[in-house]
C-alpha positions in Angstrom: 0.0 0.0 0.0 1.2 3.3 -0.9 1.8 6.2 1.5 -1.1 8.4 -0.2 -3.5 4.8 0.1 -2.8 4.6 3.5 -3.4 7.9 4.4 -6.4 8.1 2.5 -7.5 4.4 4.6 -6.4 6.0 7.5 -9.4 9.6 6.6 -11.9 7.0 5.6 -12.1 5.2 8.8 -11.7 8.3 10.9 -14.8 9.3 9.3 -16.5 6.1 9.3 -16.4 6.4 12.7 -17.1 10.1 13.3 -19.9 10.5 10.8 -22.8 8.5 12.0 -22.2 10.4 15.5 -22.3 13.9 13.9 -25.3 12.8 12.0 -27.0 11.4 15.3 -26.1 14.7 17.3 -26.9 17.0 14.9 -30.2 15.9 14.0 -30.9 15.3 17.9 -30.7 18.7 18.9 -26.4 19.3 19.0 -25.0 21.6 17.2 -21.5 23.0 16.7 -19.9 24.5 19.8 -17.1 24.8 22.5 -17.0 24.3 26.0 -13.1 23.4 26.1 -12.2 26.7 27.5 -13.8 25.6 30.8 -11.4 23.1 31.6 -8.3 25.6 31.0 -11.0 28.2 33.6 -11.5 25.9 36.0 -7.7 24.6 36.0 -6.5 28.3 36.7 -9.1 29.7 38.5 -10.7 27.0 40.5 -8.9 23.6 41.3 -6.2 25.2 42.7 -8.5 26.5 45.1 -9.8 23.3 45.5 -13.1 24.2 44.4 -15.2 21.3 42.9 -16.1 21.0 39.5 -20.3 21.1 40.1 -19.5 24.7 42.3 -17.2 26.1 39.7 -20.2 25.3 37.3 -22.7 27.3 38.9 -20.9 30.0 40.4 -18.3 30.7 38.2 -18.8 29.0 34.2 -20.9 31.7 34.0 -18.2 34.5 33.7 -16.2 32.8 30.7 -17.7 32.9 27.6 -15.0 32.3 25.6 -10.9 31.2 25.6 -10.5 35.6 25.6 -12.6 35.8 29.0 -10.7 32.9 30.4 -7.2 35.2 29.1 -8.1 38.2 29.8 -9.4 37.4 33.5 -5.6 37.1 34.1 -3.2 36.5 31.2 -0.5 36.0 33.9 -2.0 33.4 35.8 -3.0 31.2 32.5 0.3 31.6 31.6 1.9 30.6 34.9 -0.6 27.8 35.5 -0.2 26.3 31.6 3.6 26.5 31.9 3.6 24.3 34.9 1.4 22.3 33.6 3.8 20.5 31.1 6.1 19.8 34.2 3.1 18.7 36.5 1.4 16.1 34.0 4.5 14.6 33.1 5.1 13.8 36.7 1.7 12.9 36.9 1.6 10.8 34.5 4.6 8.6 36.0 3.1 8.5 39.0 -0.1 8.2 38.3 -0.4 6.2 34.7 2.6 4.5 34.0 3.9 3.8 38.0 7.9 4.7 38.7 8.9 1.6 37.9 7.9 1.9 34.3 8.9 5.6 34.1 12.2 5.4 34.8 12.5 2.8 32.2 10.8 5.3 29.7 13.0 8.1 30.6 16.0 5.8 30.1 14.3 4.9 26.7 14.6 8.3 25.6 18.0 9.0 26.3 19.0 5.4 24.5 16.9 6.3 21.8 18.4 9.7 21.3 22.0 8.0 21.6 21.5 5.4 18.9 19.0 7.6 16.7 16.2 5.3 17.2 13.8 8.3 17.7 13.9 9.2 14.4 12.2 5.7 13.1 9.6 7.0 15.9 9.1 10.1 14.8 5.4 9.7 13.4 5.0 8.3 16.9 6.1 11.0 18.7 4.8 13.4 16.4 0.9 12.0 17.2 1.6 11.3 21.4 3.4 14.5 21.6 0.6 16.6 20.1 -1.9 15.0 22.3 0.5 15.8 25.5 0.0 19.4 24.4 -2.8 19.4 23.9 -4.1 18.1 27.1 -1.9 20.7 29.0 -4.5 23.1 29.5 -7.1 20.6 31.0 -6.0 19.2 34.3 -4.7 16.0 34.5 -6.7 13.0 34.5 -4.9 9.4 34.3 -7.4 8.5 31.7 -6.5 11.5 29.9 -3.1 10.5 29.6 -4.1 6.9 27.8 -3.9 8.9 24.5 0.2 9.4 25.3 1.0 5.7 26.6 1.9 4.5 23.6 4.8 6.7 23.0 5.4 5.9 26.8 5.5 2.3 26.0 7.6 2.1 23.7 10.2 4.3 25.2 10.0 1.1 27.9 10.7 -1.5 25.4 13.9 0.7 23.7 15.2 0.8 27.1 14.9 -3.0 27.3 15.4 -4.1 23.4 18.7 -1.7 22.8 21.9 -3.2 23.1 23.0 -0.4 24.8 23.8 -0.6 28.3 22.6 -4.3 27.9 25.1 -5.6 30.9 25.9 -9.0 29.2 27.1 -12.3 30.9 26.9 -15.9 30.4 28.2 -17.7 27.3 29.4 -15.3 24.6 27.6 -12.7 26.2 24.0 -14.3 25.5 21.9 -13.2 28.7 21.3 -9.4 28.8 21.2 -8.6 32.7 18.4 -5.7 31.6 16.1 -7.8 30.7 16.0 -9.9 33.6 15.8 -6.5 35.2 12.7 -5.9 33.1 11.1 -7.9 35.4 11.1 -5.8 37.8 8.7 -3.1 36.3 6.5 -5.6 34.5 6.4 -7.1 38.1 5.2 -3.7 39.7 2.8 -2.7 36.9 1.1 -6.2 36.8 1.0 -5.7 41.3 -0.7 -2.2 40.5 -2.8 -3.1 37.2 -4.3 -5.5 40.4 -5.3 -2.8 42.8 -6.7 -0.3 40.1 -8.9 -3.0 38.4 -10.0 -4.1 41.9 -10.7 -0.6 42.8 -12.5 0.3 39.4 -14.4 -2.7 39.6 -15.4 -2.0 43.0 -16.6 1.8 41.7 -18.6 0.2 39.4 -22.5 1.5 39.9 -24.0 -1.7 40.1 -26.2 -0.4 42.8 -28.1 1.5 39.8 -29.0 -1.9 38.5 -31.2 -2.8 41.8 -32.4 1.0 41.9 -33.4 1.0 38.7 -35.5 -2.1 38.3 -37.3 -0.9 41.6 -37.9 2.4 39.9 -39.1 0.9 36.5 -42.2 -1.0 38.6 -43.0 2.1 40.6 -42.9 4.6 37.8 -45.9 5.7 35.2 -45.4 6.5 31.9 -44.6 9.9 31.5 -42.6 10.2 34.9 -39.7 11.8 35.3 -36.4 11.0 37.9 -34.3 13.9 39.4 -30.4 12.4 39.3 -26.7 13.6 39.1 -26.1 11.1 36.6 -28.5 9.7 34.2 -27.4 6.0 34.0 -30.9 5.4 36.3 -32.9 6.9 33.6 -31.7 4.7 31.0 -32.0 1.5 32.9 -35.3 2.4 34.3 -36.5 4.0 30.9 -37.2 7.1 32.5 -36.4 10.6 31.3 -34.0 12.2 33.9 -34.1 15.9 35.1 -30.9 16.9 36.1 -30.3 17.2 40.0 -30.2 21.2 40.2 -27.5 23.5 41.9 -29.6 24.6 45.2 -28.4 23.8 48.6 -31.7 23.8 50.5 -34.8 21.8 51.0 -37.1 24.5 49.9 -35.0 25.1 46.6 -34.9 21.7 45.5 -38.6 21.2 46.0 -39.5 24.2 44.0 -37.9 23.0 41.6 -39.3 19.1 41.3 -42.8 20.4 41.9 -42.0 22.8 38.8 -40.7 20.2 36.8 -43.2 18.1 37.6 -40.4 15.5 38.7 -42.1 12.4 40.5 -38.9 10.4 41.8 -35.6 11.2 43.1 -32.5 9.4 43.3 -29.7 9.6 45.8 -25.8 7.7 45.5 -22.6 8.9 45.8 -22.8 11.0 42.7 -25.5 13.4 44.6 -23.7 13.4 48.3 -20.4 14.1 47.2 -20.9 17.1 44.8 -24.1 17.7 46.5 -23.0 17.7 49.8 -25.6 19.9 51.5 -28.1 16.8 50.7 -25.8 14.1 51.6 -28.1 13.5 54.5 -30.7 11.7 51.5 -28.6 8.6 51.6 -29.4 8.2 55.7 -33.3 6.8 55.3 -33.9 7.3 59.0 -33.9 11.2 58.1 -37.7 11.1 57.9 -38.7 14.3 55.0 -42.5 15.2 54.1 -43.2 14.1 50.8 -40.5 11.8 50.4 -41.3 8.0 50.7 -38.4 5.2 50.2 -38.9 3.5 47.3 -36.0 1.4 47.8 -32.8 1.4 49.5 -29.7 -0.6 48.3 -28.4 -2.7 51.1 -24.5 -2.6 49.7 -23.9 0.6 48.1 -25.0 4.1 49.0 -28.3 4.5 46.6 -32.2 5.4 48.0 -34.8 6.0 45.8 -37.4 8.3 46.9 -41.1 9.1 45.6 -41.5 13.1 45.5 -45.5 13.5 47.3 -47.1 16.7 47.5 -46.0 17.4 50.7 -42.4 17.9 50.0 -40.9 21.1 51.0 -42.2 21.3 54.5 -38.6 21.3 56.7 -38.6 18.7 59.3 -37.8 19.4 62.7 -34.9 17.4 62.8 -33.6 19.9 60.2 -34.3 22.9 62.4 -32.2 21.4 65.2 -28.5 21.7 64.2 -27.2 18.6 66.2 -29.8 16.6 64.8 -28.9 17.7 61.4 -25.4 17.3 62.3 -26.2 13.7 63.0 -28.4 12.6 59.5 -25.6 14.5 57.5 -23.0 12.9 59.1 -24.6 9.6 58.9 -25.4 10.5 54.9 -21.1 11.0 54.3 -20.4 8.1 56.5 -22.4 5.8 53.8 -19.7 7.4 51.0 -17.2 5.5 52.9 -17.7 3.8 55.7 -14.0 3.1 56.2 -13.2 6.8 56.5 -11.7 7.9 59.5 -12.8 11.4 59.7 -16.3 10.6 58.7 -16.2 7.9 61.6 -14.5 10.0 63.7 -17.3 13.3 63.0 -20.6 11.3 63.1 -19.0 9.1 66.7 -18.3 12.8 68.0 -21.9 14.3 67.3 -23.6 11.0 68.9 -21.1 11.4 71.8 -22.7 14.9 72.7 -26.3 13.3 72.1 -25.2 10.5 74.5 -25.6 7.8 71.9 -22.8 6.4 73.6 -22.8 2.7 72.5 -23.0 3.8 69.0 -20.3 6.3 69.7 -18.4 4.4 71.0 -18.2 2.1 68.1 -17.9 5.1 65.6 -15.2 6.7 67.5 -12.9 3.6 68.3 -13.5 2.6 64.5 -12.2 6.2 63.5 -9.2 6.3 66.0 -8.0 2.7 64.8 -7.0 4.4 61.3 -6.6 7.7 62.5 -5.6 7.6 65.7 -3.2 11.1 66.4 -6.5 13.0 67.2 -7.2 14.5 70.6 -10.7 15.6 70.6 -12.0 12.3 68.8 -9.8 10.3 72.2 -11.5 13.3 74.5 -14.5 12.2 73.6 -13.9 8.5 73.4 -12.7 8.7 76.9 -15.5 10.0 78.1 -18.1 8.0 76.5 -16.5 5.0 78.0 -16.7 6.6 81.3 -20.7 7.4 80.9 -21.2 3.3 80.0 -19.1 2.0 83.2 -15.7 0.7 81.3 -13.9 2.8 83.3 -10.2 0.5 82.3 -10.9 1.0 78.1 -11.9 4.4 79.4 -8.3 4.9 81.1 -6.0 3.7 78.1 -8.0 6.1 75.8 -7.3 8.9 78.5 -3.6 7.4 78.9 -3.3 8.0 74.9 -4.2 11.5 74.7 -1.9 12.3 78.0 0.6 10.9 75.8 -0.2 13.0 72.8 -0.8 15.9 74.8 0.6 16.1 77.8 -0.4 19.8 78.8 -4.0 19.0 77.8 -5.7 19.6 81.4 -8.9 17.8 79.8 -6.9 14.4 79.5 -5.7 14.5 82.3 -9.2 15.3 83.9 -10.4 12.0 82.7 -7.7 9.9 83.4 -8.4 11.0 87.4 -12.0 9.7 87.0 -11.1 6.5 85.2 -8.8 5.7 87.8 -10.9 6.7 90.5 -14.1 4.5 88.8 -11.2 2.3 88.5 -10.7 1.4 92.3 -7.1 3.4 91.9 -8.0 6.7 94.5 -4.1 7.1 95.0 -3.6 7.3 91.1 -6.2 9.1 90.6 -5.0 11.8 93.1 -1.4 12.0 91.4 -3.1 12.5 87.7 -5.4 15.7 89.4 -3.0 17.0 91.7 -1.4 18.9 88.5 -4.5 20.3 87.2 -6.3 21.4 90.0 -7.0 24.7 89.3 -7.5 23.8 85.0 -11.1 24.8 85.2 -12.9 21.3 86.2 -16.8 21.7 86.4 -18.4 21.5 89.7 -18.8 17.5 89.6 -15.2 16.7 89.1 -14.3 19.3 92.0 -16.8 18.6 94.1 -14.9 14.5 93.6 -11.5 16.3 93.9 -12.7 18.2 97.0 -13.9 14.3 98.7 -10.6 12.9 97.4 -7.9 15.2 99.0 -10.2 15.1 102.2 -10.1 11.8 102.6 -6.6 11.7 101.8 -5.6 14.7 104.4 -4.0 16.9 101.9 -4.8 20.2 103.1 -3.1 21.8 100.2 -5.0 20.3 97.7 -8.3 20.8 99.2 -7.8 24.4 100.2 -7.0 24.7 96.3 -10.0 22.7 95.8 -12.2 25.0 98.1 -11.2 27.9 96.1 -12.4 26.9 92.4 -15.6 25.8 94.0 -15.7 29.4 95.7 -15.1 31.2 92.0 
């Protein structure tokens, strides 16, 4: 085949491919535009203030109309933020996409390949990666992104490995090439993370839509419509889907599904996380008007709800700010219920409600992964104090003494686990120091009996005079 043949094979199938989807878009309701200049906005002026991509949509898209408003805003910044962007992906990209392992083996690919003048029997392939590399420097960086560059990556690898240069030869006449039994050691490392990525792809697949959906399909009507952050419910349940708005309140979001005449709404990660003002939906004891569970996946963070006339009306739960606390906290928890700060928030909000066993469960779970954190062992401390363990109670208290040892609190508690304890002559060294740290009027009133007891007129005289103040 000739050079013009293949290059005119090479058009031909482009547009094979591209023309039936330009026919289908057009003639269902696309038309010719760009939005591109939103990535390079929200890049310069957004994620770098780690503002999400759903917030920079509604409060700031808006503003940039064009690649000139996105310039002109600040020429300097784009500038700046574009130039370090070449640096950033390609470290990104060896992190991220190809793993160390095989980067450095790339990287020594390029300098064996400029050495022996390989490169320029790759030059059509560099010529294609490298123009996709710039051109996805003014987007930020996405691993998936970067697929369109790994082939140049790749083969950079296999130079490394296939050049007799540097091959470290042994054995007889020199037949064994020491670099490629050191190949194994990135193929090794890329097989042990091509494991964990599938496993966690697999495990972020949406099958909980599948179970939503076919619960939807029998509750809905012809006609009705589904409020979601992503529409893969609608097609599965054949429903049309109106996209979840950008409101942060009750009221707001019920205006708008009574004005769309929206019957169902579905909640799942999608909605909490750039939602997050409603991540309280995916917590089904939060009892709303109006909304009745439809159905409630069992493994994965996913409620349908059936919008009733009556939706709108705040609940008092949400006029209480613990209580809303609480059925937030419990919404974030179902995101991730192996998150240590999520564990860690919803144990300390049930802690001051004096849900202590659930708490306590919360709270320990949260401090096993996270465990350098003095008001989540504070409150741990106390709650096992309030059920009666007053020794799991002391080692909690004994941990944040150890993290903070000028933290009169911990040291506070550890005097009344000891004391519960059956320990009074411990517990009178751990209070002695902190004495006058502000105890309330139970813990002196126990100091005051303590010291008595003990004959330390010292102690109680400085006992005496806190409960005086």
């Amino acid at each position: 085949m000739t050079t013009r043949n293949a290059a005119v094979a090479l058009t031909a199938g482009f547009l094979a491919v591209l023309l039936p989807w330009l026919a289908f878009s057009l003639t269902h309701g696309g038309a010719f535009a760009s939005q591109l200049h939103h990535n390079i906005a929200y890049d310069v002026f957004a994620r770098s203030r780690g503002i999400a991509w759903d917030t920079y949509q509604r409060t700031m898209q808006p503003e940039f109309r064009s690649l000139g408003d996105v310039i002109a805003r600040n020429p300097g910044a784009v500038i700046g933020r574009e130039f370090a962007n070449v640096f950033e992906h390609l470290w990104l990209d060896g992190r991220l996409l190809l793993g160390w392992p095989v980067a450095v083996c790339a990287a020594v690919g390029l300098l064996v390949a400029m050495l022996d003048r390989s490169l320029r029997r790759l030059w059509p392939l560099v010529l294609i990666c490298g123009l996709a590399f710039v051109a996805l420097v003014p987007a930020f960086h996405s691993a998936r992104y970067s697929l369109a560059v790994l082939p140049l990556y790749a083969t950079l690898a296999a130079v490394a490995v296939a050049s007799p240069r540097f091959a470290f030869p042994f054995g007889p006449r020199g037949a064994v090439w020491g670099k490629a039994l050191l190949a194994a050691i990135p193929l090794l490392a890329s097989a042990l993370a091509a494991r964990t990525t599938l496993a966690r792809s697999i495990q972020q697949l949406p099958i909980e839509v599948l179970d939503s959906a076919r619960a939807l399909r029998a509750a809905a009507a012809p006609g009705d419509r589904v409020i979601a952050r992503k529409a893969h419910i609608g097609y599965h349940a054949g429903l049309e889907v109106g996209p979840f708005p950008f409101v942060d309140s009750l009221a707001a979001l019920a205006d708008y599904a009574h004005r769309e005449r929206v019957r169902f709404l579905f909640a799942s990660w999608p909605e909490a996380q750039l939602r997050p003002a409603f991540a309280w939906l995916l917590d089904t004891s939060a009892a709303v008007p109006g909304l009745r569970v439809v159905a409630a996946s069992s493994s994965r963070p996913a409620v349908v709800y059936e919008i009733g006339p009556g939706f709108g009306a705040v609940p008092a739960w949400m006029r209480n700010d613990t209580l809303f606390a609480y059925h937030l906290a419990r919404g974030r928890l179902h995101l991730d219920a192996s998150n240590p700060e999520a564990l860690k928030r919803l144990g300390g909000i049930e802690a001051a409600m004096r849900r202590d066993a659930e708490a306590a469960r919360h709270l320990d779970a949260g401090l096993a992964r996270a465990p350098r954190d003095l008001e989540a062992l504070l409150a741990l401390g106390e709650t096992w104090l309030r059920l009666g363990d007053a020794p799991r109670s002391g080692r909690v208290f004994e941990r944040a003494v150890a993290l903070a040892p000028r933290e009169p609190r911990a040291h506070l508690g550890l005097g009344w686990a000891q004391l519960l304890g059956g320990d009074s002559d411990a517990a009178a060294r751990t209070w002695r120091p902190v004495l006058t740290a502000g105890a309330n009027s139970a813990t002196l009133a126990r100091m005051f009996e303590l010291y008595t007891s003990r004959g330390d007129t010292a102690a109680v005289a400085l006992v005496r005079s806190q409960l005086a103040r």
